[in-house]
Structure formats: structure tokens, C-alpha cells
C-alpha positions in Angstrom: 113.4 87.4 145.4 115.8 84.3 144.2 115.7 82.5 141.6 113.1 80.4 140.8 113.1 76.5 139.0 111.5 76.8 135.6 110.6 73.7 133.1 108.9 74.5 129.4 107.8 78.0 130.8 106.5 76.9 134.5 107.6 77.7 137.7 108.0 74.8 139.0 109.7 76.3 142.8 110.3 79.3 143.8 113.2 80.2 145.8 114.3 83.1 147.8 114.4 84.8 151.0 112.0 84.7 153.7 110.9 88.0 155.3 110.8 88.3 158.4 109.1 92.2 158.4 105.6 91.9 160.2 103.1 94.0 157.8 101.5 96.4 159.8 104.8 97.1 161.9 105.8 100.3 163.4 108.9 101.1 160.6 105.8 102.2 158.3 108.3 102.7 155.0 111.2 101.1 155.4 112.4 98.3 153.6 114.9 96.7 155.4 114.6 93.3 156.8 114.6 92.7 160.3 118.2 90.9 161.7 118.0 88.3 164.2 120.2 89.5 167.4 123.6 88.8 167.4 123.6 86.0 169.6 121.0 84.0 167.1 123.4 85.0 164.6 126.0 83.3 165.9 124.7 80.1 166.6 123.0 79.9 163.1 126.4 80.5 162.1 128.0 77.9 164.2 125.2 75.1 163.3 126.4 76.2 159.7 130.1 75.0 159.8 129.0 71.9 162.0 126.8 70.5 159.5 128.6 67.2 157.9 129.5 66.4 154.3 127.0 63.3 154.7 123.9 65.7 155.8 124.7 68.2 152.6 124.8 65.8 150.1 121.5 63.6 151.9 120.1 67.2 151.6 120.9 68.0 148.4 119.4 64.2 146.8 116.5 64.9 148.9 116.0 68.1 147.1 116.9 66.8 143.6 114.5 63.9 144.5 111.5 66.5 145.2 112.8 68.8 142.1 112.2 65.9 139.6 109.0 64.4 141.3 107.7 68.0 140.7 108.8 67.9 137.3 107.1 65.0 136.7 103.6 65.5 138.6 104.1 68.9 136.2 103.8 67.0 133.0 101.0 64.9 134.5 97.9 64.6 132.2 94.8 66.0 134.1 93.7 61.9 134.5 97.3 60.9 135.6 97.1 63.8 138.1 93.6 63.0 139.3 95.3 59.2 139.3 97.9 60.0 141.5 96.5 62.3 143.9 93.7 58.8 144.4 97.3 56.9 144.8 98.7 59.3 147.6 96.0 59.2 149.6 94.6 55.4 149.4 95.7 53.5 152.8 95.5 50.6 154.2 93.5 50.7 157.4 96.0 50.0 160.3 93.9 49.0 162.7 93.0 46.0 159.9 96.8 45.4 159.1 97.4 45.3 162.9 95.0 42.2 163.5 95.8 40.6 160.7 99.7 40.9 161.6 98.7 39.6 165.5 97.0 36.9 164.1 100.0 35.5 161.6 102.4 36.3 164.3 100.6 35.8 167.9 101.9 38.3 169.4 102.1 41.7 169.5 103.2 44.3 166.7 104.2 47.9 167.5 102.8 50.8 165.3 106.0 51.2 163.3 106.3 47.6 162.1 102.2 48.4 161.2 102.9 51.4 158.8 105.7 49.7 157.2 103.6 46.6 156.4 101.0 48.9 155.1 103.1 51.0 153.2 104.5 47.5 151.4 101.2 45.8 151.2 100.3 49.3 149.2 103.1 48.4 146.9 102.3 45.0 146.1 98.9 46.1 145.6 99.7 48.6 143.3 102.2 46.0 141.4 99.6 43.6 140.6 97.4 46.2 139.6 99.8 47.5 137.1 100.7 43.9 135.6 96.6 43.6 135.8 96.3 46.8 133.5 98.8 45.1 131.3 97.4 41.8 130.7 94.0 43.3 130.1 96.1 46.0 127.5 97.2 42.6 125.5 94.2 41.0 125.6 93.1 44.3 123.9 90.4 45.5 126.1 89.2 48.2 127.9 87.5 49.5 130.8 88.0 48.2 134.4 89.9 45.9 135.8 88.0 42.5 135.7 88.9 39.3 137.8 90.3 37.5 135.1 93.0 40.4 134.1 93.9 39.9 138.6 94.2 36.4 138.0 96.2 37.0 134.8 98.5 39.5 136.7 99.2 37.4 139.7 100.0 34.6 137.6 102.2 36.1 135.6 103.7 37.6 138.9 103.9 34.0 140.1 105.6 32.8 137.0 108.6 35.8 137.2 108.9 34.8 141.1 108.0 37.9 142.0 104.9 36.1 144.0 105.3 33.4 146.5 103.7 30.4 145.4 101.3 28.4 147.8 101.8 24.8 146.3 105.4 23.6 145.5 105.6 21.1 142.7 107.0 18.3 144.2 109.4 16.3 141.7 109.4 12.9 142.5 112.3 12.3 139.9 114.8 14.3 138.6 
């Protein structure tokens, strides 16, 4: 086998070589792995020095992008874990975001522009829910989330401009 990614002790991915010997197959004792044919062969060898400098290194962030989210979910606490795993797989129903898109727009919204609207409104949610944890932190509490810590949150929000606000202040001298 390869090597494997350890942090503090724990294998965090394990790399190596994939077999591709069949158990039960008819070379009962031998321990040599089976070869693709020589055509296969070449063409995996080909696709190999076609592959672009730009592909490699989006390959290799991609892979130090999973490497550290795995470190991190590793040090997770067991209620940050439990947490997160709620977080992955909380959605916003698209058939709900799709109306509510065809009604603001009056027209028609195709499934992509749907799951990218979801996947933001997930983020805003989650923002004002983390300033709302924050506000209800300094007011030295705890427990759930009450309206007033929301209210707190999205004002705050408001004030950094990170929030659209409904009613401009209209100066009527400057």
C-alpha cells in the first residue's frame, strides 16, 4: 500500500494502489496484479502527457482543499461534528426558491440559476445566524436563538452594509 496522510496520530487518507485482482479468480496464489492490455496502456499513457499545467495545479488545490477540510472536520468536537453534518445537509426546498424567483422576476428561471440562489440564500442564512449567536454571546446568554438576537444580527448586518436596507434616509439638506 502507499502512504497514507497522518495528523496527531490519525489517518486522515489513505493512499495507494487500487487492485484490480478479482478474489475468487482462477490464479488461486498468485500475487501479481492484473495489467490492463497494451492498447489501454497506451492511451492512459497518452491522456497522461496531454493533461495541462492548469488542470494539475486545479487538481492539486482541489486536493489540498479536501486534505485540510478533513483535517479540520478531524478536530471537530462531537457537537461541531453533529453541527456540521445538520449544516451539509439543510436545503432550501427548490421547488419554494423556484416560485419565489418566478414571482420577483415574472418569468421563468432554469434549474441552475435555482440551486445557485439556494446555495446563496443558505449562506446568508447561515451569516445571520452566526452574527445572531454573537449578539446573543455579548448579551451574555444562552440557549437558543431568540427573535431579538435575529433582530440584533440583522441590524448589525444592516449597519456594516452587509444587508440591503429597505428604507433610504432621505437627507433633505446636506
Amino acid at each position: 500500500m502507499g502512504g497514507a496522510l497522518e495528523y496527531e496520530g490519525v489517518v486522515l487518507i489513505k493512499m495507494g494502489k487500487k487492485s484490480t485482482k478479482k478474489s475468487g479468480s482462477s490464479t488461486a496464489g498468485t500475487n501479481e496484479e492484473e495489467e490492463p492490455p497494451a492498447s489501454k496502456k497506451a492511451k492512459l499513457e497518452d491522456d497522461k502527457v496531454e493533461k495541462s499545467p492548469d488542470k494539475d495545479d486545479d487538481a492539486k488545490e482541489e486536493m489540498g482543499q479536501a486534505e485540510k477540510l478533513q483535517l479540520l472536520v478531524s478536530a471537530f468536537s462531537s457537537q461541531q461534528l453533529d453541527q456540521y453534518e445538520i449544516f451539509r445537509r439543510a436545503t432550501f426546498q427548490k421547488s419554494t426558491v423556484k416560485k419565489l424567483m418566478q414571482s420577483v422576476s415574472g418569468g421563468t428561471v432554469s434549474q441552475n440559476v435555482v440551486i445557485a440562489m439556494a446555495g446563496m440564500a443558505k449562506v446568508y442564512v447561515g451569516e445571520i445566524v452566526e452574527a445572531a449567536c454573537e449578539a446573543r454571546d455579548k448579551m451574555e446568554e444562552t440557549g437558543p436563538l431568540k427573535p431579538k438576537h435575529i433582530r440584533e444580527a440583522v441590524r448589525k448586518l444592516r449597519q456594516k452594509n452587509k444587508i440591503p436596507n429597505r428604507h433610504k434616509k432621505v437627507l433633505l439638506w446636506r
